[in-house]
C-alpha positions in Angstrom: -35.4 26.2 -40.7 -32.2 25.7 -42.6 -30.4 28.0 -40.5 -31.8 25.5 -37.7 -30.6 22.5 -39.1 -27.1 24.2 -39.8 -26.6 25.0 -36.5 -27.8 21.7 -35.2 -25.2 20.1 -37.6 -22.3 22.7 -36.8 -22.7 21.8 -33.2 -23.0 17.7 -33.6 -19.7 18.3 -35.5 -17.6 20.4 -32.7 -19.1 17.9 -29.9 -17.5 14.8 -32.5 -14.4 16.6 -32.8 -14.2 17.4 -29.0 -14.9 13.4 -28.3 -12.1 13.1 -30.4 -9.4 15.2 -29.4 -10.3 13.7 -25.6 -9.8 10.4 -27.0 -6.5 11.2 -28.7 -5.6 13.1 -25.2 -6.5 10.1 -23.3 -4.2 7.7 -25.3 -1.2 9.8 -25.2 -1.7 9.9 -21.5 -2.1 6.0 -21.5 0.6 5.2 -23.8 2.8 7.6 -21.6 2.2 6.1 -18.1 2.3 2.6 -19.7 -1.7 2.1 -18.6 -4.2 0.5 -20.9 -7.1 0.8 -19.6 -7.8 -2.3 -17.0 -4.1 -2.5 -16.7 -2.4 -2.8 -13.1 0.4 -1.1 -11.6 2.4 -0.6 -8.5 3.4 2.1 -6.4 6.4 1.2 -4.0 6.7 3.6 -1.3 8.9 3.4 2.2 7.7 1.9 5.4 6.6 4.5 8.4 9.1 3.5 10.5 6.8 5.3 13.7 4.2 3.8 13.0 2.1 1.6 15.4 0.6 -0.4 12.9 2.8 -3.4 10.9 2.6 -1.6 7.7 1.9 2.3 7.0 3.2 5.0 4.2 5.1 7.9 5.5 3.1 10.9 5.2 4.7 12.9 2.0 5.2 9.7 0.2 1.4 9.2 0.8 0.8 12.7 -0.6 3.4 12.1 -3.7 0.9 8.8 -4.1 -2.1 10.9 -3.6 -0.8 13.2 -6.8 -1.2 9.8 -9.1 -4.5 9.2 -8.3 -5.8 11.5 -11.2 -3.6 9.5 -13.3 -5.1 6.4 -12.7 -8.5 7.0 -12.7 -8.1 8.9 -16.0 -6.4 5.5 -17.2 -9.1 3.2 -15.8 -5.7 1.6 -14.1 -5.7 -0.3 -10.8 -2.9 0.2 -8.5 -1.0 -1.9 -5.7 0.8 -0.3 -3.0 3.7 -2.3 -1.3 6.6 -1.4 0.5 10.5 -1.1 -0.4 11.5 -4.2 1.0 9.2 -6.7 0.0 11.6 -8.7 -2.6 9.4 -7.8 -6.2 10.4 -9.8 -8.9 12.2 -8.0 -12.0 9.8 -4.9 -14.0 8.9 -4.4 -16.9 5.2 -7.0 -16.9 3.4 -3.8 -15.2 4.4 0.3 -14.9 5.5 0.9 -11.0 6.1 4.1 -9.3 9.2 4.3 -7.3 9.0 6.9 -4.7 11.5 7.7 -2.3 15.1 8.1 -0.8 17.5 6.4 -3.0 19.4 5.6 0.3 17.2 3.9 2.5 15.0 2.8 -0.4 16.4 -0.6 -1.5 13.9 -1.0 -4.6 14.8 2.5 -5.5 18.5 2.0 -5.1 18.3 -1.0 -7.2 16.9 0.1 -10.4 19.0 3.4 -9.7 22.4 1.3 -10.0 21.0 -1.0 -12.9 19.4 1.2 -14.7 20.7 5.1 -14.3 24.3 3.5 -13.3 26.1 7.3 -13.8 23.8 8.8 -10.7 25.9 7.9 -7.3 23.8 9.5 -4.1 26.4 9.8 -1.2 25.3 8.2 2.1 27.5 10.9 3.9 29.6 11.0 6.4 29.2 9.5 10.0 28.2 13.1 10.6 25.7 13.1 8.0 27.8 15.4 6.0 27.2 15.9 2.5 24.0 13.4 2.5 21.8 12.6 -0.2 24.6 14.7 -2.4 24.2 13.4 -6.5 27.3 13.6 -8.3 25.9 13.3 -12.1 28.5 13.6 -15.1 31.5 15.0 -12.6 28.7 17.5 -11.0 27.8 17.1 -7.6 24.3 19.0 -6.4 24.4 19.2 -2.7 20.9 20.3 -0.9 20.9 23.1 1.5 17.6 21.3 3.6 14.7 23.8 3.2 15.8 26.2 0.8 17.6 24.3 -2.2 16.8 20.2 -2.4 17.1 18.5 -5.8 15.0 15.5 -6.8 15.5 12.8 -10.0 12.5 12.2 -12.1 12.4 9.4 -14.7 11.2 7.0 -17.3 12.6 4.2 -17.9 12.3 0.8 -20.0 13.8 -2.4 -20.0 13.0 -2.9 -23.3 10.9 -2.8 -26.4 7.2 -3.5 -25.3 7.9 -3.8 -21.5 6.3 -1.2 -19.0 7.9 1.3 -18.0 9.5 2.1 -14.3 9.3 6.1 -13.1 11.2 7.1 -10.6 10.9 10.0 -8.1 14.6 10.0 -5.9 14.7 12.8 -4.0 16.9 14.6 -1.3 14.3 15.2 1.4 10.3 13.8 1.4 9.1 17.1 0.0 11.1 16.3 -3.3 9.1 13.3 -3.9 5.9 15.0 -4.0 7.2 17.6 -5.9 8.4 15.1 -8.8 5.5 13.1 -8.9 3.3 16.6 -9.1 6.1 17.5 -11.9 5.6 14.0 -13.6 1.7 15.0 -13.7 1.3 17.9 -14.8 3.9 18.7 -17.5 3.4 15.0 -19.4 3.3 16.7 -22.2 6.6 18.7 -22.2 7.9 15.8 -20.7 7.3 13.6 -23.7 8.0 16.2 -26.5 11.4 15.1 -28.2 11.3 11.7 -26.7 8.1 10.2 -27.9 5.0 9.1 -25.9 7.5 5.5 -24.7 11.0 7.0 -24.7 13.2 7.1 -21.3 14.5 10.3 -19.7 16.1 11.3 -16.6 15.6 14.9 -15.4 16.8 16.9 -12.3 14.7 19.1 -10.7 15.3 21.7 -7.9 12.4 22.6 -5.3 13.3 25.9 -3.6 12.4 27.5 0.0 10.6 24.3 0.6 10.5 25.4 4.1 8.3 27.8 3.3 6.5 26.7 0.0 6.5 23.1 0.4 6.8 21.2 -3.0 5.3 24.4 -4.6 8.6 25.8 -6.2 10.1 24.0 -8.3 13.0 24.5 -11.5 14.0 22.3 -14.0 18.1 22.0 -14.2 18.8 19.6 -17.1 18.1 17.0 -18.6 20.2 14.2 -17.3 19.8 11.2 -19.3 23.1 11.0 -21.3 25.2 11.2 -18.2 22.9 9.3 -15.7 22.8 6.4 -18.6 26.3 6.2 -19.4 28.7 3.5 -17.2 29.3 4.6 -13.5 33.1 6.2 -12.7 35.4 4.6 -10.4 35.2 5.7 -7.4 37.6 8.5 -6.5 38.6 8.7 -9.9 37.7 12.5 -10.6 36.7 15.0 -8.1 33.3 16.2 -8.6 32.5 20.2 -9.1 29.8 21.7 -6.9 26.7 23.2 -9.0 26.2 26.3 -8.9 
């Protein structure tokens, strides 16, 4: 009987600890993604240009969206999708996904020049030379499309208490799902040594996408100091190639 009991209590007390460990895990997440639970968020995406309809997602952003959806239903979040081009108003009041080719992306090309003012993303040539190309602290990482493609993933605030804004700007569609699926998956090691609400900027490198899709991918560096730190003028130092 006593042996009974103990056992009875042993495993009330692992279940309790259990429930609380997945409560501790669920905050971190929460706190990390900027969701409370009920909270709203949005995910701006580009417009399918080939589309018939008015309004559509292009197909990997809609799979690099698709990767979040864990996220939010873990959160208890709500989520609103609009397009690039649509004119929102400031950030900060609600966490927003930014998805997308910082070129052609003009919500993503904004809070890259406000916010990560050291990243400049060449538009290339007329052509079409050197496109996509970051140049980040005198480095510039040019993509070889299909085999070597580098992507930006970050968090970022505007300031104590706000929401924060992550973005996914990548060379080629396939980099944006392989971010977001980054950005999901290694949370954790993403927040250790910046805290649950700290902002980082990290570049990542998918490789043989051609024949792996976003499945391959390497971390390069941490890039916040540089991608922070005040724009150079243009043309004021060449930029080395990485390696």
């Amino acid at each position: 009987m006593a042996s009974g009991a103990a056992l009875v209590v042993g495993l009330t007390l692992g279940w309790l600890a259990h429930a609380a460990a997945g409560r501790r895990r669920l905050g971190r997440e929460r706190a990390f993604y900027g969701l409370p639970e009920g909270s709203e968020c949005v995910l701006v995406t580009h417009r399918d240009t080939t589309a018939a309809s008015q309004w559509s997602i292009p197909r990997h952003d809609a799979l690099a969206l698709l990767g979040l959806s864990s996220v939010l239903e873990n959160c208890g979040a709500h989520a609103e999708i609009a397009p690039h081009d649509t004119g929102l108003q400031g950030f900060g009041a609600r966490t927003e996904f930014c998805v997308g080719d910082p070129i052609t992306h003009r919500r993503l090309a904004a809070h890259l020049a406000n916010l990560l003012p050291g990243v400049t993303v060449h538009a290339g040539d007329e052509n079409g030379v050197d496109r996509g190309t970051f140049v980040i602290g005198g480095t510039a990482y040019r993509m070889e499309p299909g085999a070597v493609e580098y992507v930006l993933l970050a968090r970022l605030t505007a300031g104590g208490g706000d929401r924060p804004v992550f973005l996914a700007a990548g060379q080629r569609p396939v980099t944006h799902r392989a971010a977001v699926r980054h950005l999901v998956r290694d949370r954790a090691r993403l927040a250790r040594g910046r805290g649950l609400d700290g902002s980082f900027c990290v570049l990542l490198k998918v490789v043989n996408s051609r024949a792996y899709g976003p499945d391959v991918v390497e971390f390069v560096a941490d890039v916040t100091k540089a991608a922070v730190a005040p724009g150079e003028a243009k043309g004021h130092r060449a930029a080395k190639s990485a390696e």
